[in-house]
LOMI-185603 format. One line per field, with one value per residue (C-alpha): x, z, y; residue in one letter. Coordinates in steps of 0.001 Angstrom, whole numbers. Layout:
u	[X | ...]
w	[Z | ...]
v	[Y | ...]
aa	[a | ...]
END
This chain:
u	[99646 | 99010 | 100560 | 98967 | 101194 | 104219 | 107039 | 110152 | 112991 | 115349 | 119073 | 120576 | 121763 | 120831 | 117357 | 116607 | 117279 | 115600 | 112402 | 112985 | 113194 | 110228 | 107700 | 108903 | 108232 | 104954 | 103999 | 104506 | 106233 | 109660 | 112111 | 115587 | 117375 | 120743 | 123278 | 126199 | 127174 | 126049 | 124527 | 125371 | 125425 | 127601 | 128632 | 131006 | 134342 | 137273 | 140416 | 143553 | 147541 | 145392 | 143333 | 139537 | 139184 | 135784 | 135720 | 132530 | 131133 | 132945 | 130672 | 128073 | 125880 | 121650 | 122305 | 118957 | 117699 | 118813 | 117675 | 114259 | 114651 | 115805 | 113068 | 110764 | 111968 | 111816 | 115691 | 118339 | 120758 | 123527 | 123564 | 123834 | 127005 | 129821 | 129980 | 132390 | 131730 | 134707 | 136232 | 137830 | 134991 | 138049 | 141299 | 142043 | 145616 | 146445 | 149945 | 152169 | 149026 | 148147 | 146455 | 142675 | 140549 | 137201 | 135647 | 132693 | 133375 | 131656 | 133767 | 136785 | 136228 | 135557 | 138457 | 140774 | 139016 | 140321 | 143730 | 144039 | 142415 | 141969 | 139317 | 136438 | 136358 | 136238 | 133059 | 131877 | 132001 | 129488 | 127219 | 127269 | 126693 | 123438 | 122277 | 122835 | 120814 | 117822 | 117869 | 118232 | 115289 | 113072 | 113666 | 113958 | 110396 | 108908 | 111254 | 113987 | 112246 | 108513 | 107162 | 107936 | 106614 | 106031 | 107914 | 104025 | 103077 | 106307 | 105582 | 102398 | 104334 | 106531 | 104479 | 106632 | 107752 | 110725 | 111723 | 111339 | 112983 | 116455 | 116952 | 118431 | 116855 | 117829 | 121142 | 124280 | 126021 | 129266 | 127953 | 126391 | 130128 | 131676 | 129472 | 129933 | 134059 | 136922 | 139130 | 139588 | 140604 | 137455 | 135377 | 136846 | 136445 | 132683 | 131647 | 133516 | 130208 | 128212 | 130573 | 128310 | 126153 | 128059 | 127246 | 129685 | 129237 | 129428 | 125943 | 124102 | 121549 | 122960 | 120389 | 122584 | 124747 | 122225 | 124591 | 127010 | 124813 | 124370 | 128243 | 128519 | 125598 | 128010 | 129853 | 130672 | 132996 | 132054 | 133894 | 134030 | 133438 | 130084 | 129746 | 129134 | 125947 | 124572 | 124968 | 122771 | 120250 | 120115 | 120154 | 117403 | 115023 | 115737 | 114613 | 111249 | 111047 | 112301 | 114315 | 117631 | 118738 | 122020 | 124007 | 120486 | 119894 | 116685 | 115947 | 112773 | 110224 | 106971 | 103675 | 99763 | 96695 | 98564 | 100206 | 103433 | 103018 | 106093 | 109772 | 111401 | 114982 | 117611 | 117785 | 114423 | 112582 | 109513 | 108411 | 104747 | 104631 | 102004 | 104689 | 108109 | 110664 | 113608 | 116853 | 118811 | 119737 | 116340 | 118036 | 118594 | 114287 | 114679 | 117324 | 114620 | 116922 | 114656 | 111752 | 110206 | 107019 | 108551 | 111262 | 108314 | 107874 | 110101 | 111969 | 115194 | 118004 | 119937 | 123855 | 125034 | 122875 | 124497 | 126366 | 130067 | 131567 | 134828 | 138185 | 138943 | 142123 | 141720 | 145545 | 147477 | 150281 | 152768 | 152467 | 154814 | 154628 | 151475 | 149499 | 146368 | 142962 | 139866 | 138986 | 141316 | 140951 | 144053 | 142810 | 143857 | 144995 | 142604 | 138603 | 136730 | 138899 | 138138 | 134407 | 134716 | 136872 | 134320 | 131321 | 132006 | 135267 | 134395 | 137680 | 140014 | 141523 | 145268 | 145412 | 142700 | 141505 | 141949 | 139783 | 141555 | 139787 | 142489 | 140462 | 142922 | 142886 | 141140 | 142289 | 145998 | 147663 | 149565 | 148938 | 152517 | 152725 | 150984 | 147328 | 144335 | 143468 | 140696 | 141760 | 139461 | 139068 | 136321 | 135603 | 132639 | 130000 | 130683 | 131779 | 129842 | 130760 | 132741 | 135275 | 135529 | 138799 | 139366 | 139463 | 143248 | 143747 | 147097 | 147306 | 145988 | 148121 | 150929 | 148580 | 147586 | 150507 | 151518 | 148873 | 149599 | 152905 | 152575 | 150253 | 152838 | 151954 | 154020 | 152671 | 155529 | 155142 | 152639 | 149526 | 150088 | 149329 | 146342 | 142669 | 141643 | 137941 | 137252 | 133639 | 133986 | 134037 | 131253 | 129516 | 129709 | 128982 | 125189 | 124545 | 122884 | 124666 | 127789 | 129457 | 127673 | 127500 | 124686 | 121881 | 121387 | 122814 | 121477 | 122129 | 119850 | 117148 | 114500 | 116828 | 115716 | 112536 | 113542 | 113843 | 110825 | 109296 | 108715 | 105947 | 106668 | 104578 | 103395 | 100952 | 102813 | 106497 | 108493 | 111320 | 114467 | 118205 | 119936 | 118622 | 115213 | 113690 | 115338 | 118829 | 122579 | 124021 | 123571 | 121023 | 119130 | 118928 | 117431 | 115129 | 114111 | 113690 | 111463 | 109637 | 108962 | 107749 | 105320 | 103683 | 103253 | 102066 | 99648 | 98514 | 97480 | 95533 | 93588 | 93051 | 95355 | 98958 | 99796]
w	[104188 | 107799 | 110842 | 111655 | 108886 | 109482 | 111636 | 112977 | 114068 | 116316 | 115727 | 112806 | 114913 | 114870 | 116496 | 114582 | 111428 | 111959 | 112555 | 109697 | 107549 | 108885 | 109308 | 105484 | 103885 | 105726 | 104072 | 106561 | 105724 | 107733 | 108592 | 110214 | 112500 | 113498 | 114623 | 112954 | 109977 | 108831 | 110133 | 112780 | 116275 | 118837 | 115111 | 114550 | 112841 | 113708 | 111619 | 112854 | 111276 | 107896 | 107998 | 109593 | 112235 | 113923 | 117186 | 118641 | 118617 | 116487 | 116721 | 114017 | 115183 | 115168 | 111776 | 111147 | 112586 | 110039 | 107339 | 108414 | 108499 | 104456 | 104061 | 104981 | 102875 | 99965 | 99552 | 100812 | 103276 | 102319 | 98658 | 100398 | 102007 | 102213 | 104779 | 106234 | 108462 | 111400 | 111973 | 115229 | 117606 | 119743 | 120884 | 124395 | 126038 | 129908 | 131944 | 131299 | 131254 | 128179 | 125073 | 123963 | 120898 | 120845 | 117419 | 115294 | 115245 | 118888 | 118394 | 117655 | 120663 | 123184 | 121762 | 122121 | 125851 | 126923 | 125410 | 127495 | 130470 | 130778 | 128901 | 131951 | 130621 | 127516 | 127881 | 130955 | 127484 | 125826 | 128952 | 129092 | 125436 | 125998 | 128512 | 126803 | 123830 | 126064 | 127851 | 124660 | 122547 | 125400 | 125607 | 121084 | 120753 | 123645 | 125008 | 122560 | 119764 | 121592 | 122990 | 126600 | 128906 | 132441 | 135036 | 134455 | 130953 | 129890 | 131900 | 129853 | 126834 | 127814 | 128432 | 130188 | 134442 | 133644 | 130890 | 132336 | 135874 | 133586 | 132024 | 135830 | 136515 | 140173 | 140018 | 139385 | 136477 | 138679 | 140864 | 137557 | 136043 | 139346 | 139239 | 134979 | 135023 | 137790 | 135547 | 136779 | 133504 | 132080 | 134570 | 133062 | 129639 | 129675 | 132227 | 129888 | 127557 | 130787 | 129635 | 126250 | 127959 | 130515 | 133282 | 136054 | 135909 | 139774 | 139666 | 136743 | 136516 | 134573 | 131894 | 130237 | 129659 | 126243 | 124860 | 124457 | 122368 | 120531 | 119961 | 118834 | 116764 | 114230 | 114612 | 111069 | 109805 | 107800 | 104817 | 105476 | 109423 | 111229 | 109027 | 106684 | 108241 | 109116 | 105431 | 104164 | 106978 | 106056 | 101950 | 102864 | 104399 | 101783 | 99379 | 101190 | 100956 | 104295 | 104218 | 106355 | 107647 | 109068 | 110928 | 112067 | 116289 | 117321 | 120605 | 121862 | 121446 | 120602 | 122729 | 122297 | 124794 | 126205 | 123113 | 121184 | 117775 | 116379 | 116949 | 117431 | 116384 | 117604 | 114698 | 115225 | 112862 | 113590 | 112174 | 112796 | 113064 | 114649 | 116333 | 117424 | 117903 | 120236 | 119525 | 121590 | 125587 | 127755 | 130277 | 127862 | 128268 | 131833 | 132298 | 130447 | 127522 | 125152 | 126898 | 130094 | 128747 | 127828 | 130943 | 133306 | 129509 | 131220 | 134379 | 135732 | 136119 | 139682 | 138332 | 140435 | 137766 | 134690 | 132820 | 132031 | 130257 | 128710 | 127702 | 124226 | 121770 | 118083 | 116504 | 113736 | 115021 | 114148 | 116494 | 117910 | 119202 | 119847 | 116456 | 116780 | 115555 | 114543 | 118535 | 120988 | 124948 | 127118 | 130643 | 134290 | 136919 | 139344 | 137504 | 140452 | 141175 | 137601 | 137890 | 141906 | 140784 | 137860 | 139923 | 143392 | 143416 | 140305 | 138966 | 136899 | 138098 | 138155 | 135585 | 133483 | 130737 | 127330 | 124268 | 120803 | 117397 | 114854 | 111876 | 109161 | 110421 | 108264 | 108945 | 110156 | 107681 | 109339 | 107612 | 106175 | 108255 | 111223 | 111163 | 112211 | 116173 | 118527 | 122390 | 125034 | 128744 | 131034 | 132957 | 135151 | 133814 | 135455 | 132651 | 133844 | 137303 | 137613 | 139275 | 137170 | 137788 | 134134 | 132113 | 130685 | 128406 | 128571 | 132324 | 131707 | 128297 | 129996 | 131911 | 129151 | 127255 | 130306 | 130576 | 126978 | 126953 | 129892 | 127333 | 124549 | 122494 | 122005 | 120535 | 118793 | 119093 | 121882 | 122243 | 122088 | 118398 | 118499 | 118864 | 122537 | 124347 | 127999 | 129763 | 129107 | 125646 | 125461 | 127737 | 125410 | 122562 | 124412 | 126524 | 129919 | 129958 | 132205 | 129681 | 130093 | 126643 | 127705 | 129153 | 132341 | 133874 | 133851 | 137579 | 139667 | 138142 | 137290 | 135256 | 132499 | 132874 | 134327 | 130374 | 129431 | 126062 | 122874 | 123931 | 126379 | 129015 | 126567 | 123515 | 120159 | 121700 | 120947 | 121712 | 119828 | 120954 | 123594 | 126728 | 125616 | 125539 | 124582 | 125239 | 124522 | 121251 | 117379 | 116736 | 119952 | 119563 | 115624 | 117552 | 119561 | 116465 | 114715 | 118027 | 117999 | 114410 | 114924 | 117990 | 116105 | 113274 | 115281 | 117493 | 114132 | 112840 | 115946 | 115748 | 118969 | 119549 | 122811]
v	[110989 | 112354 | 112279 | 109632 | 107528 | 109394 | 107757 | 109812 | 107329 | 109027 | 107234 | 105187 | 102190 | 98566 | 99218 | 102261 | 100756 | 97659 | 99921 | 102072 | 98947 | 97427 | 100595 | 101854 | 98475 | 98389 | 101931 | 103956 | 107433 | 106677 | 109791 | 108452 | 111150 | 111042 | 113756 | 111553 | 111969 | 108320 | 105298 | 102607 | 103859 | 101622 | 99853 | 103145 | 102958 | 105358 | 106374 | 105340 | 104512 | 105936 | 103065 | 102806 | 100271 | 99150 | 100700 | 99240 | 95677 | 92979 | 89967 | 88873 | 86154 | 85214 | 85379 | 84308 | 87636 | 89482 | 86966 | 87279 | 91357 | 90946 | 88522 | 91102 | 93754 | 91513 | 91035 | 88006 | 88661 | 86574 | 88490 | 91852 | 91758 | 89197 | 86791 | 83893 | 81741 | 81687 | 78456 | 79755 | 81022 | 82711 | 82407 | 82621 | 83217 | 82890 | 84069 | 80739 | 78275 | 77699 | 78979 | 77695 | 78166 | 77406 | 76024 | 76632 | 72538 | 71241 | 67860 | 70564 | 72391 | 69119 | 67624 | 71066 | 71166 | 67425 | 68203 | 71447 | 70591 | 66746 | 64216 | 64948 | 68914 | 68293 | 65805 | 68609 | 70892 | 69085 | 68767 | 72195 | 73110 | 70743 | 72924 | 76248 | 74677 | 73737 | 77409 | 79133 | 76851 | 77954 | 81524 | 82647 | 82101 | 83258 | 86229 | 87232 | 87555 | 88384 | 91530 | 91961 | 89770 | 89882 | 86445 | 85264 | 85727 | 84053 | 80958 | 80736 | 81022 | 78627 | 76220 | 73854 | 74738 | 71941 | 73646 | 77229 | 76060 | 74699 | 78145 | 78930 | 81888 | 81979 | 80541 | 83170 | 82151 | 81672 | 79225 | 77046 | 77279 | 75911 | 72852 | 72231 | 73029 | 72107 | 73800 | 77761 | 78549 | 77003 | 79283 | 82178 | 81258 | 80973 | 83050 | 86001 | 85334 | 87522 | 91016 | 90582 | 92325 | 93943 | 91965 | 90548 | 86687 | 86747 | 88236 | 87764 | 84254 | 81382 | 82071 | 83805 | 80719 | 80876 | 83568 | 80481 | 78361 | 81876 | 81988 | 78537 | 78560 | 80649 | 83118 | 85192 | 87489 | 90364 | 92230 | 95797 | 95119 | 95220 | 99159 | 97407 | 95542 | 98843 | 100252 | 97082 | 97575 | 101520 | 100897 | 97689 | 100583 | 103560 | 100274 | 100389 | 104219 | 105631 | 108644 | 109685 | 112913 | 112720 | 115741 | 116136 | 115954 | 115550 | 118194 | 117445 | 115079 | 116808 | 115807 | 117585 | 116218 | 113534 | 111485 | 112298 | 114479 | 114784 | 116158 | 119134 | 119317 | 121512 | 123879 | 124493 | 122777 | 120589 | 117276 | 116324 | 112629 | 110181 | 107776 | 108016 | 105474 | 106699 | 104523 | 105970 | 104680 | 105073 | 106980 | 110013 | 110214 | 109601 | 112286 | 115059 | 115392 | 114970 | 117318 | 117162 | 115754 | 112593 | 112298 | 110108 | 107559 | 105372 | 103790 | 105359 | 103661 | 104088 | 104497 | 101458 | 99411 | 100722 | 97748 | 98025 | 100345 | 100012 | 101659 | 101364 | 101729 | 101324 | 100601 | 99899 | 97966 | 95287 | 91831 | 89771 | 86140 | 84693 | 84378 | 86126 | 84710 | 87352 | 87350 | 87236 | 86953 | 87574 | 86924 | 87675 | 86120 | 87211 | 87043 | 88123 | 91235 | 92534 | 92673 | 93636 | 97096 | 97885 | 97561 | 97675 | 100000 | 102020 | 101373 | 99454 | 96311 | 96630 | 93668 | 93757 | 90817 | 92563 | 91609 | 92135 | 92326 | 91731 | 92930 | 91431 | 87869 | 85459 | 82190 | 80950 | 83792 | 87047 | 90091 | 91856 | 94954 | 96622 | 94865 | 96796 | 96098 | 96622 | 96181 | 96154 | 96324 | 96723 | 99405 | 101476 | 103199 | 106363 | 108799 | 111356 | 112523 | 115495 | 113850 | 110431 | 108798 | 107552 | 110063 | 109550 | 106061 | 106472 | 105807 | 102155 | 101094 | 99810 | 97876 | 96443 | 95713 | 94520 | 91727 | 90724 | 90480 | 87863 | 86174 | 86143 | 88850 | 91960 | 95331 | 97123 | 100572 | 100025 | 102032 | 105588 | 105924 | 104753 | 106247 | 105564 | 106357 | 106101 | 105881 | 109676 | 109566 | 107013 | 108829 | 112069 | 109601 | 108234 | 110543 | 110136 | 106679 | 107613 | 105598 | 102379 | 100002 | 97985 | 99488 | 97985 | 95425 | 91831 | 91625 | 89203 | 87040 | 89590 | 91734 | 90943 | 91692 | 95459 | 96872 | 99017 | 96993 | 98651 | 100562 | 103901 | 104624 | 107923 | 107024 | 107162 | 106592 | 103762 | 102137 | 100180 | 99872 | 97820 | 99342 | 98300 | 94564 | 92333 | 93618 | 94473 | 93161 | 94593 | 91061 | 91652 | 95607 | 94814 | 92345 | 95617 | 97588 | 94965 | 94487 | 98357 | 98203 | 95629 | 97037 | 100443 | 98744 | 96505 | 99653 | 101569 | 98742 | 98705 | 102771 | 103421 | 104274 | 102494]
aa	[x | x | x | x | x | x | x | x | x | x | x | x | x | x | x | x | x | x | x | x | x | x | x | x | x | x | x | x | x | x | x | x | x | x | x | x | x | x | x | x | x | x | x | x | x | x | x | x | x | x | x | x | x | x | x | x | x | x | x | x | x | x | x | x | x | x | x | x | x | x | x | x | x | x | x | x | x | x | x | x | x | x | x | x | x | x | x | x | x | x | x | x | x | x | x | x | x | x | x | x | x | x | x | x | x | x | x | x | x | x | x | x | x | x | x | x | x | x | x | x | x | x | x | x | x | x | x | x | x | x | x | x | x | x | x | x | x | x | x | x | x | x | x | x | x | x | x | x | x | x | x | x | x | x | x | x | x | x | x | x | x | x | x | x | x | x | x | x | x | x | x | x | x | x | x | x | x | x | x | x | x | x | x | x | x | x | x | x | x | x | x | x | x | x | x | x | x | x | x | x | x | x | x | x | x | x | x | x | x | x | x | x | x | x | x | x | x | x | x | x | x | x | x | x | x | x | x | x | x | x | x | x | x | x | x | x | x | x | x | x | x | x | x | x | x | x | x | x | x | x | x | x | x | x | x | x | x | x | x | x | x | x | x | x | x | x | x | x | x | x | x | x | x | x | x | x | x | x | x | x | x | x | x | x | x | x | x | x | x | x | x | x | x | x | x | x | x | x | x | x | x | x | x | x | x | x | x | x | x | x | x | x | x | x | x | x | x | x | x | x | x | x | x | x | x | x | x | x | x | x | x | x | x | x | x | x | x | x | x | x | x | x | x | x | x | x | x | x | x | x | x | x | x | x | x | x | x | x | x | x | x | x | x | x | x | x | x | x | x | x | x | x | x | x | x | x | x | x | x | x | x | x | x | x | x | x | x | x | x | x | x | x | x | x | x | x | x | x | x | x | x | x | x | x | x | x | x | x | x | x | x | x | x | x | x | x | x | x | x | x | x | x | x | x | x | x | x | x | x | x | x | x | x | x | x | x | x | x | x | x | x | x | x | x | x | x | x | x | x | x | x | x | x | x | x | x | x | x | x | x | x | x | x | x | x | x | x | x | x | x | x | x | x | x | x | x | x | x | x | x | x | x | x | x | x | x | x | x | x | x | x | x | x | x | x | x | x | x]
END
C-alpha cells in the first residue's frame, strides 16, 4: 500500500481510537502512537491503597455512539464489555439542607424534586427536562454528530428558526435556570451539568442544558471502569487491522510541498503516511510542539479561554455517614464564588463543590473496607506558568474534607494517602493545555462554533479529541474521531486530502 493508504494516529484516547477503528475497518493501513504505555488518554487509571482507581472521567452515556462505532466494525457493543444501567443518576449533598438523588426514573426524579423542594419544582423538573429534549433532538443530527458547521450552515440543517431559536443560544445558562427553578439549590444542581465541559454556568448559553437530557437519557456503569471502554475500542480496531505502538511519542509531524507526509518520532524514526490524525489538545499544534510547519494548522487559544481544570485525589478510604451512591456531588454554599476564583481570580474558592466517584457502589450496598474514591474540585487552567499558585494538593485537602464533612460524610484517614494531580500535573500530562480538561471553554454563544473541525487548515491533517468539534466528553471526543475518519475517507475518494 502507499502513503497514500497509510494513516498515522497520534494518541490512544477516545478520539484516536474511534479513528483507528473506523480508518482500519475501512482498509486503510492504521498505525496508533502513543507515548503511554497503553491506551485511553484522559480515561487513565492510577494505583492507589494497592488497588487501581479511575482517575479521569467516570461517566458513560450516548451509549448509542458507541453502538454505532461496534456496528461499524462488525461487532455489538453490549457483548464487549459489561454494562449496568444506574438507577441513581447522582446523589447530591448540601451543608444542613438536604440530600437529592436524581433518577434514571423521570417520575422518580419529579417526585424526589416535589418532596425536597415543594410540588411546583418538581413539575418545573419536568418542564425543564422537555426543553432539554427539544434542544438536544435539534442539535444530534445536525451538530454533534455532523461535520462542523458554520451559525449559517446549521440553520439550514436545521431546518426549523423555532426550533433553532429554543436551543437558547443567546441566553446564559444561569439566567434560563433562574426562570425554570426558585429553588437555589435546584440552580446549583443543574447548572453543575456546564463543568462537563468545563464551563462556568454564569457564562456559557443555555444550550448546553442538552447535556441534561444526555444524563438522563442513561447513564451506565461499567465493569472494570471507563479502561475498560478504551480496551474494547483499541481490541475493536486491532479487529479491523490497525496496529499500536505504545511508549512511542510522536516529535514532529512531517510535511513535503505544502501537505503532511508522515511523522517523525522522537527516537528518530520516520513513518511516511498520507494523513494524520492528531488526538491530542489543538493547542500542542498551536504551541509548535509538534513542528513549526504545522503550528499555523489551527486557531490559538488566548489562556483566559482555557476550560477548567481540576485538582484531583484518587483514594482508598473507609466512609462514614452519608451513604454514597456511584456519583456524588457535595456542593457549596456560595456557587458563583467557585466559578468567579477559577476563572476570574485564577484560584481556588475557599469552599469548593467536590465530585466523588465511589467506584465500588452498585446499588444501596456499602462495600466492607476502604472503597475505591475519586474526589474532585475545580480549578484554573493555568498549570503552566512559572509561578502557578497550585502546585501542592495537600494545601486544598482539608478544604475538602472540610466541605464534606459539612455534607455528612467523613473520610477516615483523610486524603494524604492518596494519589493527587493538580493543573500541573495535567498540564505535564497534555501538554500545551496549562492544565485545562476541556479544550476551550463554551463561553458565550458562538463557542461552540470556535473548535477547528476535523479537517486542519494543512492538507492531510486531521483532527479527533475534545478540543476539536464536537467537544469535551469520551462520547463526544469518539464523535470527533469518527468525524475525522469520515472526512479522510471521503477526501481520498474524491483524490484530495483536505
Amino acid at each position: 500500500m502507499t502513503s497514500r493508504g497509510r494513516v498515522v494516529v497520534i494518541g490512544a484516547g477516545a478520539g484516536g481510537l474511534a479513528a483507528a477503528s473506523d480508518l482500519a475497518h475501512a482498509g486503510l493501513d492504521v498505525t496508533v502512537l502513543d507515548k503511554a504505555a497503553c491506551e485511553g488518554g484522559k480515561m487513565r487509571q492510577v494505583e492507589a491503597g494497592g488497588t487501581h482507581i479511575d482517575a479521569g472521567p467516570t461517566v458513560f452515556t450516548m451509549r448509542w455512539v458507541f453502538e454505532a462505532l461496534f456496528e461499524t466494525g462488525g461487532q455489538t457493543f453490549g457483548t464487549s464489555l459489561g454494562l449496568t444501567p444506574a438507577s441513581v443518576l447522582a446523589r447530591h449533598a448540601w451543608q444542613e439542607s438536604g440530600v437529592l438523588d436524581l433518577h434514571a426514573d423521570i417520575d422518580a426524579s419529579a417526585d424526589a424534586i416535589g418532596a425536597f423542594a415543594g410540588r411546583r419544582e418538581g413539575e418545573a423538573y419536568r418542564g425543564f427536562i422537555t426543553e432539554c429534549r427539544d434542544i438536544h433532538t435539534t442539535l444530534k443530527d445536525t451538530f454533534m454528530a455532523a461535520q462542523k458547521p458554520t451559525p449559517a450552515s446549521l440553520m439550514l440543517r436545521v431546518g426549523d428558526l423555532g426550533a433553532m431559536w429554543r436551543t437558547r443560544p443567546f441566553d446564559t445558562y444561569w439566567s434560563r435556570l433562574r426562570q425554570r427553578f426558585t429553588d437555589p439549590r435546584l440552580r446549583q444542581l443543574f447548572g453543575r451539568y456546564s463543568t462537563y465541559v468545563g464551563s462556568s454556568p454564569f457564562r456559557a448559553p443555555a444550550t448546553l442544558m442538552l447535556i441534561a437530557h444526555v444524563e438522563q437519557d442513561g447513564v451506565w456503569l461499567l465493569d472494570g471502569g471507563m479502561r475498560a471502554l478504551a480496551s474494547a475500542v483499541r481490541r475493536l480496531a486491532e479487529a479491523g487491522g490497525a496496529k499500536f505502538r505504545f511508549g512511542e511519542e510522536a516529535g514532529r509531524i512531517l510535511v513535503s510541498r505544502g501537505a503532511v507526509c508522515g511523522v517523525r518520532l522522537k527516537s528518530g524514526e520516520e513513518i511516511p503516511a498520507g494523513a494524520v490524525v492528531f488526538n491530542g489538545d489543538a493547542a500542542a499544534l498551536s504551541a509548535g510542539l509538534l513542528g513549526d510547519d504545522v503550528r499555523g494548522s489551527v486557531p490559538t487559544v488566548p489562556r483566559r479561554a482555557r476550560s477548567l481544570s481540576a485538582i484531583t485525589w484518587c483514594v482508598a478510604a473507609q466512609t462514614r455517614g452519608l451513604p454514597l451512591a456511584y456519583h456524588n456531588v457535595f456542593f457549596s454554599d456560595d456557587y458563583k464564588d467557585e466559578f468567579d476564583a477559577a476563572f476570574r481570580d485564577r484560584t481556588v474558592t475557599q469552599r469548593p463543590t467536590v465530585y466523588i466517584c465511589a467506584q465500588d457502589r452498585r446499588g444501596d450496598a456499602a462495600p466492607e473496607g476502604p472503597e475505591r474514591l475519586l474526589l474532585l474540585i475545580n480549578a484554573p487552567p493555568d498549570g503552566d506558568l512559572v509561578q502557578s499558585p497550585i502546585t501542592d494538593a495537600g494545601r486544598f485537602s482539608g478544604r475538602v474534607l472540610e466541605q464534606l464533612e459539612s455534607c455528612g460524610l467523613t473520610l477516615d484517614g483523610g486524603l494524604s494517602e492518596g494519589v493527587a494531580t493538580t493543573p500541573q500535573g495535567f498540564a505535564n500530562l497534555f501538554p500545551a493545555t496549562g492544565g485545562a480538561l476541556y479544550g476551550q471553554a463554551n463561553h458565550g454563544p458562538m463557542a461552540s462554533f470556535a473548535r477547528p473541525g476535523s479537517a486542519a487548515r494543512i492538507p492531510g491533517l486531521y483532527l479527533a479529541g475534545g478540543s476539536a468539534h464536537p467537544g469535551p466528553g469520551v462520547p463526544m471526543a469518539t464523535l470527533s474521531g469518527r468525524l475525522a475518519a469520515a472526512r479522510i475517507l471521503s477526501d481520498l475518494s474524491r483524490g484530495k486530502r483536505s
